[in-house]
Backbone and ligand atoms as CSV (ligand in chain L), in Angstrom:
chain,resi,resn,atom,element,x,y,z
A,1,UNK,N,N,109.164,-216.032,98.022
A,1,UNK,CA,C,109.426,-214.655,97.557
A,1,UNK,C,C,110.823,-214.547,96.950
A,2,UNK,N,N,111.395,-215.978,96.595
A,2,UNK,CA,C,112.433,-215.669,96.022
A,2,UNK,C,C,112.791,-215.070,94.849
A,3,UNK,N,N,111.924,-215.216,94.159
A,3,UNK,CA,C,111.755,-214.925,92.572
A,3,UNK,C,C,112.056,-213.083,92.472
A,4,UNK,N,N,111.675,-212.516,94.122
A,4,UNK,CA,C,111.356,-211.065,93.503
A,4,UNK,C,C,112.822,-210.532,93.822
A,5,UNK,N,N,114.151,-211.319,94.815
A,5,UNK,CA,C,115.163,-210.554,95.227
A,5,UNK,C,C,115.901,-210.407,93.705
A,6,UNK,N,N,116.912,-209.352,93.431
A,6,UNK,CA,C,117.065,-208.904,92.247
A,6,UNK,C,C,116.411,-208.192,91.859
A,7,UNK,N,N,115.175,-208.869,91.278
A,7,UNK,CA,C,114.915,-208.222,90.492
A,7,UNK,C,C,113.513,-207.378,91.242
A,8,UNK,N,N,113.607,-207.181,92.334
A,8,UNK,CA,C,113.343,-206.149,93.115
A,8,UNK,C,C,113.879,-205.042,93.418
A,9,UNK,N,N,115.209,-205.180,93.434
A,9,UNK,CA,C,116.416,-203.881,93.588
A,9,UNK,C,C,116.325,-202.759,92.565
A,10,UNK,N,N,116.354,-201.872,93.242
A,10,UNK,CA,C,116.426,-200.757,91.896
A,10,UNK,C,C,117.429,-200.723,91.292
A,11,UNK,N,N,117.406,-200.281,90.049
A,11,UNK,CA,C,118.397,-200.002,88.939
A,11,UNK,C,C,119.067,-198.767,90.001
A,12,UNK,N,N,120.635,-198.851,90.093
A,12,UNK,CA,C,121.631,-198.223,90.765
A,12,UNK,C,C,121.527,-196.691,90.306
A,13,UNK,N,N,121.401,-196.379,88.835
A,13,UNK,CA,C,121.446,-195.646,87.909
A,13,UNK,C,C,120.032,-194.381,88.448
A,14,UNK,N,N,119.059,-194.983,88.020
A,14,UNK,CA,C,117.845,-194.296,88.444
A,14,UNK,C,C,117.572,-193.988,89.900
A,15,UNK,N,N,118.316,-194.750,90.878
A,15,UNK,CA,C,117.988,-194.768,91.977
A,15,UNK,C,C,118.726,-193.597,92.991
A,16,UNK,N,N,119.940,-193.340,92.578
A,16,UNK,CA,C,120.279,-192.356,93.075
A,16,UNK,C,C,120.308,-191.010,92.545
A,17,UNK,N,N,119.233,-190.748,91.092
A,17,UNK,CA,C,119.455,-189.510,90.589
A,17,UNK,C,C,119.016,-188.343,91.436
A,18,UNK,N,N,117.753,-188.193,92.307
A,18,UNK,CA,C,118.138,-187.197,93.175
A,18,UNK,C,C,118.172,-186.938,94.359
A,19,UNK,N,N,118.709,-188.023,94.661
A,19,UNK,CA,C,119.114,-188.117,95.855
A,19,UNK,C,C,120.814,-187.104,96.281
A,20,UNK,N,N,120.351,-186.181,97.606
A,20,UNK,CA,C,121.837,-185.651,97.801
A,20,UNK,C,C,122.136,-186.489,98.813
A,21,UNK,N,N,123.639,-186.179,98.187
A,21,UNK,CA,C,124.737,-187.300,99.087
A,21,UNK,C,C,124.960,-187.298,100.515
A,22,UNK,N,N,124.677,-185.954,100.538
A,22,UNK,CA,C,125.233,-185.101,102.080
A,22,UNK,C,C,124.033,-186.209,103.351
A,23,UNK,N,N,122.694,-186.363,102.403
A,23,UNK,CA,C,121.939,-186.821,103.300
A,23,UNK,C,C,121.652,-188.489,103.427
A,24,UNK,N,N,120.850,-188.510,104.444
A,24,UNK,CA,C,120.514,-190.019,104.914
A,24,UNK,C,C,119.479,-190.318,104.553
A,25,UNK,N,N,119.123,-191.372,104.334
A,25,UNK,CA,C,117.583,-191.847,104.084
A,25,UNK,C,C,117.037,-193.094,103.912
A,26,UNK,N,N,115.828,-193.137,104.926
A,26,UNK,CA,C,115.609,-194.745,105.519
A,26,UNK,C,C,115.269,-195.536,103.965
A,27,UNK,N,N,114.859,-196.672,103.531
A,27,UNK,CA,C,114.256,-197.327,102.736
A,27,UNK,C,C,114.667,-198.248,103.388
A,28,UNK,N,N,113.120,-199.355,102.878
A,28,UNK,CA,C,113.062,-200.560,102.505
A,28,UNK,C,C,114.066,-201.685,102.440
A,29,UNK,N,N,114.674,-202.648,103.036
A,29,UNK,CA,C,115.596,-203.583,102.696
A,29,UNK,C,C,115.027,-204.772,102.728
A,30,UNK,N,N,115.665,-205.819,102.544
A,30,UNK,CA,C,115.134,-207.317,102.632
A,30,UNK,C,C,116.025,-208.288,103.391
A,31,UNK,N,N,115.789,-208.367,104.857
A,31,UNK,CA,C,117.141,-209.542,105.626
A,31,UNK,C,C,117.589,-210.352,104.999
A,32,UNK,N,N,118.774,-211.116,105.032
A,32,UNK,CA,C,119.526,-211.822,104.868
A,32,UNK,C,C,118.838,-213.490,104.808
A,33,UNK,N,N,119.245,-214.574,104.209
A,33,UNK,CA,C,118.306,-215.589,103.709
A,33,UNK,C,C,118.332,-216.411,105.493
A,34,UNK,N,N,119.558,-215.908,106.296
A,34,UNK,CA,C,119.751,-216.772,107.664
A,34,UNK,C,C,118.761,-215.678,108.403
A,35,UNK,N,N,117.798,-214.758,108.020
A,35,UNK,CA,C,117.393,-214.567,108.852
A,35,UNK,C,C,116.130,-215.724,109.297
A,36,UNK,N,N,115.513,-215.487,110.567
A,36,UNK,CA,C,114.109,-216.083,110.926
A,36,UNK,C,C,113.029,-215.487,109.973
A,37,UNK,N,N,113.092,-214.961,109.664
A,37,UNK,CA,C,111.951,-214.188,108.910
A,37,UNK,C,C,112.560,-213.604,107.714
A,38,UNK,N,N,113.111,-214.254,106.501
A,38,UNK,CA,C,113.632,-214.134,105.419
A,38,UNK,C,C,112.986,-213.297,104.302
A,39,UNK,N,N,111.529,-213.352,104.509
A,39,UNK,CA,C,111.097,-212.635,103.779
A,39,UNK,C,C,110.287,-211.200,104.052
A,40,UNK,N,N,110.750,-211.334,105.547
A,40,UNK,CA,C,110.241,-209.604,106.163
A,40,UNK,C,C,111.092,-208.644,105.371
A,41,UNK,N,N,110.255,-207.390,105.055
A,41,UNK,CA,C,111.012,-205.986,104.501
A,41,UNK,C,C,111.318,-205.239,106.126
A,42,UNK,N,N,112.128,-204.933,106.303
A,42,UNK,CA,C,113.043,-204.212,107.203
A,42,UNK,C,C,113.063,-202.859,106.434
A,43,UNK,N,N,113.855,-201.483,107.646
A,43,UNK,CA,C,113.907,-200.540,106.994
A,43,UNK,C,C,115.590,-200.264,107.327
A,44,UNK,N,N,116.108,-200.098,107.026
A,44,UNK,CA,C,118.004,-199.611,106.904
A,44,UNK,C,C,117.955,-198.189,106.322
A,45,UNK,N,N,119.110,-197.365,106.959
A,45,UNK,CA,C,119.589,-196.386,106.625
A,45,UNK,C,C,120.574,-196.654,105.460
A,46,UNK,N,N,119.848,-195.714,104.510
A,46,UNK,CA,C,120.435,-195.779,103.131
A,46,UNK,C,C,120.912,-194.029,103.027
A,47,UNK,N,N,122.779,-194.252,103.134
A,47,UNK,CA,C,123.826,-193.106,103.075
A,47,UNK,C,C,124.591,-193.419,101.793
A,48,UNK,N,N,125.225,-192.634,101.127
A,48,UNK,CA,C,126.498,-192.536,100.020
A,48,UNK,C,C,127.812,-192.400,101.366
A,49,UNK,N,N,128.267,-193.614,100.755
A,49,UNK,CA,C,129.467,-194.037,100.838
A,49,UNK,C,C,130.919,-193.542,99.687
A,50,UNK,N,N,131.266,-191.953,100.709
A,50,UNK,CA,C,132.388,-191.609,99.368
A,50,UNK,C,C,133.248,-192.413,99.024
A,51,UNK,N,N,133.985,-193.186,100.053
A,51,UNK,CA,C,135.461,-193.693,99.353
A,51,UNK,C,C,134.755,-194.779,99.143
A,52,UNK,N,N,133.795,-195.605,98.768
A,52,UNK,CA,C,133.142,-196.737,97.954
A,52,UNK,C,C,132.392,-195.796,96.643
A,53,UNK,N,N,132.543,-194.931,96.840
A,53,UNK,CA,C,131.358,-194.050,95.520
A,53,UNK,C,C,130.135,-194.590,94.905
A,54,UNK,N,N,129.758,-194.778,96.016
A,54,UNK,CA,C,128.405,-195.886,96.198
A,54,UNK,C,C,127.545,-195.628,97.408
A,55,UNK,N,N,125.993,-195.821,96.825
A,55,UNK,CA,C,125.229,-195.600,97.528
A,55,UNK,C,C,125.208,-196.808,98.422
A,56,UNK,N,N,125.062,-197.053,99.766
A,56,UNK,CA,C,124.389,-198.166,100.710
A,56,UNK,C,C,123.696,-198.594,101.164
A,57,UNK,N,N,123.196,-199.516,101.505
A,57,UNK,CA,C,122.319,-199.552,103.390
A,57,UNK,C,C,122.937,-200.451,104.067
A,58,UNK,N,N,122.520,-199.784,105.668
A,58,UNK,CA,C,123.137,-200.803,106.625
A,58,UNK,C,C,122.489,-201.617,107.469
A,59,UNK,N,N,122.975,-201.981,108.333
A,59,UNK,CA,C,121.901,-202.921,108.872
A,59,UNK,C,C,120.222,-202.360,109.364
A,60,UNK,N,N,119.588,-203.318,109.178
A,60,UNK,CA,C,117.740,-202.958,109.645
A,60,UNK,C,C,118.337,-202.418,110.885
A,61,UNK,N,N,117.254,-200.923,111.397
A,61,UNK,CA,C,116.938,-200.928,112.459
A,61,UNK,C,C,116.679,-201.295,113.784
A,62,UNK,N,N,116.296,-202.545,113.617
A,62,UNK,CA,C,116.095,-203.549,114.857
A,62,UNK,C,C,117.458,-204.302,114.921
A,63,UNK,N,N,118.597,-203.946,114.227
A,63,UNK,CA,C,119.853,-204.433,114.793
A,63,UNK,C,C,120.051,-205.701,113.850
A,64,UNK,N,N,119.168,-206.125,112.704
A,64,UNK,CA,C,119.259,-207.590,111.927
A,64,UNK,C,C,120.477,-207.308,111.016
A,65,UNK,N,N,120.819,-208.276,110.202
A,65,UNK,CA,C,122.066,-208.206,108.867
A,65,UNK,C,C,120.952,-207.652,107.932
A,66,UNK,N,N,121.274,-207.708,107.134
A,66,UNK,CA,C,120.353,-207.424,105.729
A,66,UNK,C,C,121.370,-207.527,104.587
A,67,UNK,N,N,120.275,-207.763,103.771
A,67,UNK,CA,C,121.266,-207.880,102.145
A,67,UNK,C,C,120.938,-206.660,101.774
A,68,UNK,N,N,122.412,-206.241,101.141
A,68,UNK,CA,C,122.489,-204.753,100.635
A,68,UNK,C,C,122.176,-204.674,98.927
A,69,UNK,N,N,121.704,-203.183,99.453
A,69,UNK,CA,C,120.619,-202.602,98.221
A,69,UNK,C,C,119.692,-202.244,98.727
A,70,UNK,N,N,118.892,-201.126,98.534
A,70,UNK,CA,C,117.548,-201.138,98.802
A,70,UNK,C,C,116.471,-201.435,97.933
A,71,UNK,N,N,115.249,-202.289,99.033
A,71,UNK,CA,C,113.909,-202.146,97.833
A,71,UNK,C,C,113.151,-200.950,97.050
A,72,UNK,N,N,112.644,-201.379,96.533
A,72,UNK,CA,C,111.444,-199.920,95.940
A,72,UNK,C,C,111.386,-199.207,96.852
A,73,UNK,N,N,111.318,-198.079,96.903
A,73,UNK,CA,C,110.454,-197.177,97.478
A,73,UNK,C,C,108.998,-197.661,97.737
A,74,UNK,N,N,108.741,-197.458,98.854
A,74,UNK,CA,C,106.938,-197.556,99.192
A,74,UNK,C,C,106.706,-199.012,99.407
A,75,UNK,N,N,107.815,-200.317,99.466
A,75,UNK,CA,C,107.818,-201.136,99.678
A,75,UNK,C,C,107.142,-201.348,101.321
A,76,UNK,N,N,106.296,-201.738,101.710
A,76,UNK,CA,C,105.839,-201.693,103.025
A,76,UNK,C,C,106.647,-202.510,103.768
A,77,UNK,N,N,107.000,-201.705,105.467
A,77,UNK,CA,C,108.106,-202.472,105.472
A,77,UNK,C,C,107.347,-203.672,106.827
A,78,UNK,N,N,107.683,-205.028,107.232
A,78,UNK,CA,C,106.674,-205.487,108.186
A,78,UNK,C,C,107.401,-205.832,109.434
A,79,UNK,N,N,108.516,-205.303,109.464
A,79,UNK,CA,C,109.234,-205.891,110.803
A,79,UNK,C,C,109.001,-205.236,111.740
A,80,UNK,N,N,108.128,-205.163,112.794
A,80,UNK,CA,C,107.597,-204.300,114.205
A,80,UNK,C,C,108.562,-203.677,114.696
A,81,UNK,N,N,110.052,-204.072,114.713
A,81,UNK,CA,C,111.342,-203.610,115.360
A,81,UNK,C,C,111.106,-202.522,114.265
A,82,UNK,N,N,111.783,-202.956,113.452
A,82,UNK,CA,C,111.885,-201.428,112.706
A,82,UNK,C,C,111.117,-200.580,112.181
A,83,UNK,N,N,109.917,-201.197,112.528
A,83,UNK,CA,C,108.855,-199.833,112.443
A,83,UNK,C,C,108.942,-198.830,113.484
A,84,UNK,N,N,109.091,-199.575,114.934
A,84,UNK,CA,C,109.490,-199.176,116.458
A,84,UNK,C,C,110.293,-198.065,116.098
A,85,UNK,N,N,111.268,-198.221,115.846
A,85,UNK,CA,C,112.356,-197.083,115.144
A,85,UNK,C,C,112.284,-196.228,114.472
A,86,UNK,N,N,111.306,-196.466,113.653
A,86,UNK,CA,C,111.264,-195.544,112.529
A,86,UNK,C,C,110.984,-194.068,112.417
A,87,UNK,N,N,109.991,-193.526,113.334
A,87,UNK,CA,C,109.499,-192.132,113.857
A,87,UNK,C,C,111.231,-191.426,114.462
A,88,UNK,N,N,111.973,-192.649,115.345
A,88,UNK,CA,C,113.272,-191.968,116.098
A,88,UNK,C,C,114.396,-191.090,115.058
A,89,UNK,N,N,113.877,-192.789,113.882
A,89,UNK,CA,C,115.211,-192.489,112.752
A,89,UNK,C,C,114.749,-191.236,111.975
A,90,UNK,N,N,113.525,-191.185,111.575
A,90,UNK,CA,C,113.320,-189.988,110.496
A,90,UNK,C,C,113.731,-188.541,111.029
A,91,UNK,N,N,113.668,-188.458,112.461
A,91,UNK,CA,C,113.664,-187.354,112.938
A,91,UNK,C,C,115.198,-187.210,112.850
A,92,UNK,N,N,115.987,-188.255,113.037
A,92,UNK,CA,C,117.501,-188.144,113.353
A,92,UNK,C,C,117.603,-187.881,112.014
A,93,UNK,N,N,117.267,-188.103,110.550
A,93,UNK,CA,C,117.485,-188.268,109.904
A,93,UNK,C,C,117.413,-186.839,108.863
A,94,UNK,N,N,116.059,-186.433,109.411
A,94,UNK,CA,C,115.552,-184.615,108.748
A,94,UNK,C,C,116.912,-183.938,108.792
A,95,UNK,N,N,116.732,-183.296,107.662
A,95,UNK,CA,C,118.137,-181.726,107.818
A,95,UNK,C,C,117.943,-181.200,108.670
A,96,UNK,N,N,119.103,-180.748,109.294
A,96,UNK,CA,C,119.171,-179.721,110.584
A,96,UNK,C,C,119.068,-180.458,112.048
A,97,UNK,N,N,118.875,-181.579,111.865
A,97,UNK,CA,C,119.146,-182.196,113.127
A,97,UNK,C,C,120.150,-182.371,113.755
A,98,UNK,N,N,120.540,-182.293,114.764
A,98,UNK,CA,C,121.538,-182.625,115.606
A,98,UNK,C,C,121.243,-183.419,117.422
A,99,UNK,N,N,122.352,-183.813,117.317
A,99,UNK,CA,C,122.160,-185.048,118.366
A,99,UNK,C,C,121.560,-184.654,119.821
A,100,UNK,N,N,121.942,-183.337,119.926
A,100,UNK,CA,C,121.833,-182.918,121.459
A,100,UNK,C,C,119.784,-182.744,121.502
A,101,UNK,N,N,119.780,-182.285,120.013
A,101,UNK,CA,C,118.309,-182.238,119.870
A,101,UNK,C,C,117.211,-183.603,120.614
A,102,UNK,N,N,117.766,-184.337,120.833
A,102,UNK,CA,C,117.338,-185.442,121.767
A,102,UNK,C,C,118.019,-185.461,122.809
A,103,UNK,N,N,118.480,-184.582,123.789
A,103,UNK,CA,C,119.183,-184.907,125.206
A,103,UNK,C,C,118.388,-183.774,125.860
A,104,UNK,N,N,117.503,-184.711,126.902
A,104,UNK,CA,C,116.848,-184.122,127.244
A,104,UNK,C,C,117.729,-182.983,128.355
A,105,UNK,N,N,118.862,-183.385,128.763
A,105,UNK,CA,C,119.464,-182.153,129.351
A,105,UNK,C,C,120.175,-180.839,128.471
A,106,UNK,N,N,119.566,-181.244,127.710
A,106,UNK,CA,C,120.086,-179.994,126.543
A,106,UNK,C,C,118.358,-179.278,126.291
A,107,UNK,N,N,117.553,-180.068,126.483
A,107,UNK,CA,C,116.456,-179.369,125.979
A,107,UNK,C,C,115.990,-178.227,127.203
A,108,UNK,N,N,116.298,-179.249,128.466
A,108,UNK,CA,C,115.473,-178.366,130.115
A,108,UNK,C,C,116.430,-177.370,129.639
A,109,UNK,N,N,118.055,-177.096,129.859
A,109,UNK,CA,C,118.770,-176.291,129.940
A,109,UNK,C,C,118.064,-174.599,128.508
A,110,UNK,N,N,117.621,-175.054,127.692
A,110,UNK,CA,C,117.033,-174.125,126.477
A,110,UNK,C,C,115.811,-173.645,127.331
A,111,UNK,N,N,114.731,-174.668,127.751
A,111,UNK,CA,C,113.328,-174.363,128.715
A,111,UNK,C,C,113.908,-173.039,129.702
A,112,UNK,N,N,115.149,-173.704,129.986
A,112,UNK,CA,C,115.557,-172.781,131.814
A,112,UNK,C,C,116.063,-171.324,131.292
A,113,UNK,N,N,116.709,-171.306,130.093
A,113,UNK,CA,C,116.702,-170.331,129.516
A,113,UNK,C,C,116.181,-169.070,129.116
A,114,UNK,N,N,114.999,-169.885,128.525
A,114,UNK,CA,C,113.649,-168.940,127.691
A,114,UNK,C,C,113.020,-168.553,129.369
A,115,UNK,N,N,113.058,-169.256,129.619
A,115,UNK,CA,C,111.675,-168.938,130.649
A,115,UNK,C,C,112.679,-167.870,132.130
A,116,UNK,N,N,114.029,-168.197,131.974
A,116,UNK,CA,C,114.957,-166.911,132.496
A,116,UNK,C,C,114.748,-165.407,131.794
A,117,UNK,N,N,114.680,-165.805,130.310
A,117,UNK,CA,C,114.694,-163.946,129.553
A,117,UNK,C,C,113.295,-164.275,130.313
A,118,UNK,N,N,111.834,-164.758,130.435
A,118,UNK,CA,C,110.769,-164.344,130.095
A,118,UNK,C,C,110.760,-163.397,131.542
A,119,UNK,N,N,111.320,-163.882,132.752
A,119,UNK,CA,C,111.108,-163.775,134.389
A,119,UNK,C,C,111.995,-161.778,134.065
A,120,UNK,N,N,113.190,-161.482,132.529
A,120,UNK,CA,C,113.577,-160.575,133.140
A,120,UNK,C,C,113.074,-159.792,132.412
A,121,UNK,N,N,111.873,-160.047,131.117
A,121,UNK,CA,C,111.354,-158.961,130.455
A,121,UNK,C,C,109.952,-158.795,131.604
A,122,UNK,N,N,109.426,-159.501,132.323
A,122,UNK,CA,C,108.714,-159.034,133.198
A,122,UNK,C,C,109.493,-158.154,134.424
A,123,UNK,N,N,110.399,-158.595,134.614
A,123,UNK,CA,C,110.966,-157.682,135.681
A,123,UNK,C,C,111.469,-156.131,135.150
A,124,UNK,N,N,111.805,-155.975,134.192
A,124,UNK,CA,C,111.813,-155.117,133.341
A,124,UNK,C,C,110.742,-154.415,133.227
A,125,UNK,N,N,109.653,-154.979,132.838
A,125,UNK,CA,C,108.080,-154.262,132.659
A,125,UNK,C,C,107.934,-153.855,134.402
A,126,UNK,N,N,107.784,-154.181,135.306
A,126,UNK,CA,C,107.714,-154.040,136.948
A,126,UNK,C,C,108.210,-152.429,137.542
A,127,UNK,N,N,109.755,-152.799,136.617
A,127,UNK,CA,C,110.788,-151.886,137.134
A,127,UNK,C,C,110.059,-150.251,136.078
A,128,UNK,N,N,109.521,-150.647,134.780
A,128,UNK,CA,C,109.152,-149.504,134.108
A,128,UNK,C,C,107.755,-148.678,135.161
A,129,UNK,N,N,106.973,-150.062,135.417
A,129,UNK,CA,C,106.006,-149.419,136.091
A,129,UNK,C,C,106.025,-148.679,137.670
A,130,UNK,N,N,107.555,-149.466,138.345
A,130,UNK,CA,C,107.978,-148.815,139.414
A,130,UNK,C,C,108.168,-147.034,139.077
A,131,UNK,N,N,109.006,-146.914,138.484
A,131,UNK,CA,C,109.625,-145.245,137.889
A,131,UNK,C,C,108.571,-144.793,137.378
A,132,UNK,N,N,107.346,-145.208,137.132
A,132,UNK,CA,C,106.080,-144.293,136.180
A,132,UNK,C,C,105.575,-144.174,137.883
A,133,UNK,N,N,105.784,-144.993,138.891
A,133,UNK,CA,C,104.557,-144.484,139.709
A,133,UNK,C,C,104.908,-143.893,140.748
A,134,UNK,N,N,106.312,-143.905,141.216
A,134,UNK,CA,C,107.398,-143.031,141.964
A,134,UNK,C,C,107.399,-142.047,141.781
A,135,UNK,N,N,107.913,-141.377,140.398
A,135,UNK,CA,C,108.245,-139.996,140.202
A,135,UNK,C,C,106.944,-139.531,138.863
A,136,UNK,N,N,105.886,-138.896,139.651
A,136,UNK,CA,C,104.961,-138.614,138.426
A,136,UNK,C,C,105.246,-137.473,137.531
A,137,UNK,N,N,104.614,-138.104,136.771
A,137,UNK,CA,C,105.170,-137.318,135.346
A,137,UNK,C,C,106.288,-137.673,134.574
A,138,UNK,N,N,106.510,-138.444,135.191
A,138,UNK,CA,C,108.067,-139.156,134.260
A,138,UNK,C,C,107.499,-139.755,132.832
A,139,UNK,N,N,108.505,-139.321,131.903
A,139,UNK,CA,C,108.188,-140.243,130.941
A,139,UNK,C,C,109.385,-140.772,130.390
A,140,UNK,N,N,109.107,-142.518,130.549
A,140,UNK,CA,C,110.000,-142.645,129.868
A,140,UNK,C,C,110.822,-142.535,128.310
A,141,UNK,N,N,111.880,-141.979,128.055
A,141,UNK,CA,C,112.148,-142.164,127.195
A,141,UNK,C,C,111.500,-143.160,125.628
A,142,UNK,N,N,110.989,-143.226,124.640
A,142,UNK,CA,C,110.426,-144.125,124.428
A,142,UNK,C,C,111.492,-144.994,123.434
A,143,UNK,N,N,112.850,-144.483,123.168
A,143,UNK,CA,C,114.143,-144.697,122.253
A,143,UNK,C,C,114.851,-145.807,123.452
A,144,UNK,N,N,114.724,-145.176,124.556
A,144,UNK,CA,C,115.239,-145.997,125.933
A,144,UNK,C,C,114.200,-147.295,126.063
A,145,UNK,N,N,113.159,-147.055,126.485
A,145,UNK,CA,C,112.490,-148.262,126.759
A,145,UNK,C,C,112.595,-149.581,125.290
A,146,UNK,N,N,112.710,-148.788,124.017
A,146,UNK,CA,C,112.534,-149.746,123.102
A,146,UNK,C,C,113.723,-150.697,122.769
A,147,UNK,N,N,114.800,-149.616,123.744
A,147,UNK,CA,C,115.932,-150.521,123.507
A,147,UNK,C,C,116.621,-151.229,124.762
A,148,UNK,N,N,115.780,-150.896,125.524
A,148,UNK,CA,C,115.760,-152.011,126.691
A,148,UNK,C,C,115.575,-153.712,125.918
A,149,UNK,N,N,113.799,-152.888,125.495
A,149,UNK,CA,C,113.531,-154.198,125.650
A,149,UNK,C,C,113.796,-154.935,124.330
A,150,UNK,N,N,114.505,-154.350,123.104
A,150,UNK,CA,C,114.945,-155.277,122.350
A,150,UNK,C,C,116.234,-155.908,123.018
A,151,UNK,N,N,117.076,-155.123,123.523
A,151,UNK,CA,C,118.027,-155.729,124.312
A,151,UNK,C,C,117.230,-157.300,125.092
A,152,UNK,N,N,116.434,-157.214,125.797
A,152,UNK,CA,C,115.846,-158.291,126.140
A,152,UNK,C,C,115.519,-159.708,124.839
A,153,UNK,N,N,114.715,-159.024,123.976
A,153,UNK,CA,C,114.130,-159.954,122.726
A,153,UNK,C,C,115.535,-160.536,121.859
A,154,UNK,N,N,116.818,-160.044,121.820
A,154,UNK,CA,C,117.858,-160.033,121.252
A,154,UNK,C,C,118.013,-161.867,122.091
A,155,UNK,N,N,117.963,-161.175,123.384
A,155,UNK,CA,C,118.458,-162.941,123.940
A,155,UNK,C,C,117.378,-164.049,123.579
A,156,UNK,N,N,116.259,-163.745,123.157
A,156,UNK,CA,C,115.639,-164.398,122.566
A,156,UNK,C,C,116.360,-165.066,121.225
A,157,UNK,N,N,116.829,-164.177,120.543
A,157,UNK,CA,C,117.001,-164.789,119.195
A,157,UNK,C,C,118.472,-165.586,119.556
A,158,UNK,N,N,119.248,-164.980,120.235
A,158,UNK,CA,C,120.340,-165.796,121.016
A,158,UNK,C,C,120.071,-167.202,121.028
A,159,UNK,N,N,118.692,-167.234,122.070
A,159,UNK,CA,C,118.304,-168.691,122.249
A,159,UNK,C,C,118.483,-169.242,120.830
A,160,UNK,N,N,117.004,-168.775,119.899
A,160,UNK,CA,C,116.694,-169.186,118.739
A,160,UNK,C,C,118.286,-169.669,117.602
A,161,UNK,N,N,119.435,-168.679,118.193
A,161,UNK,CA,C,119.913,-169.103,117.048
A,161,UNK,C,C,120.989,-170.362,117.687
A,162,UNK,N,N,120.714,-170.465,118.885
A,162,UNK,CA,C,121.542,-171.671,119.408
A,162,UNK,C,C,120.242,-172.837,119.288
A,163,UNK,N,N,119.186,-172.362,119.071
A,163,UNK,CA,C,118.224,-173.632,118.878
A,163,UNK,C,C,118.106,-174.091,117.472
A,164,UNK,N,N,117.980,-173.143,116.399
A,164,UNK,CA,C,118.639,-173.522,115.030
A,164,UNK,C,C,119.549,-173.679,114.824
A,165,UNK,N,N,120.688,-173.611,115.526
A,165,UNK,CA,C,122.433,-173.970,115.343
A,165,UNK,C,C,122.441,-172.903,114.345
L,1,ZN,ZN,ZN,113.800,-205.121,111.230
């Protein structure tokens, strides 16, 4: 498969036209000639490198060297390691990700959360139905109750906007 390195690489030019810089993105590489398996496609994180003003990739996934550049696109890649990886990396890799988004003590702590507002918009609903059945004829306010319970739904979006950052 020697014949195809080179002239396998994409043209530098075409290859990064729309690609944004800000982001990451797996492709295709080809290990290094000392690897055991010289002619496996690997997958490497391919970032822009500002103070090189150049696009990269770095090492395969499964931790191998690789020769830099990436292959084609859609190049199938066959190394089991870095396929292994690959579902972890894309996700790390999507916009809007962030790291804690995989710690699972960051996730229970969001669970313990939601499911805290849920225990006080029911206690809330309890406490409405306590005062309707205590004092009859009461009505509640309906300006009051609605702003109870957006007060409640508010910590909802609280959550939400600490879960979208
Ligand atoms: Zn690999």
């Amino acid at each position: 498969m020697a014949e195809v390195e080179g002239a396998e690489l994409m043209d530098p030019m075409s290859e990064t036209s729309d690609l944004d810089k800000s982001c990451r993105y797996l492709r295709p590489v080809r290990a290094t000639i000392i690897s055991d398996d010289p002619d496996g496609v690997h997958l490497a994180v391919y970032e822009w490198l500002p103070m090189f003003d150049a696009w990269a990739t770095g090492m395969g996934l499964c931790g191998e060297s690789m020769m830099q550049g990436a292959l084609p696109e859609g190049t199938v890649a066959t190394c089991a390691s870095c396929l292994e990886y690959k579902p972890k990396y894309e996700r790390m890799l999507a916009p809007g990700y962030r790291p804690e988004d995989d710690d699972p003590d960051v996730l229970r702590q969001r669970a313990e959360t939601a499911e805290l507002q849920v225990l006080q918009a029911k206690a809330l609903v309890a406490k409405w139905r306590q005062i309707a059945a205590a004092e009859e004829g009461v009505r509640m306010r309906v300006d009051t109750a609605a702003a109870v319970l957006l007060a409640t739904l508010d910590g909802f979006n609280d959550l939400r906007a600490e879960v979208e950052g």
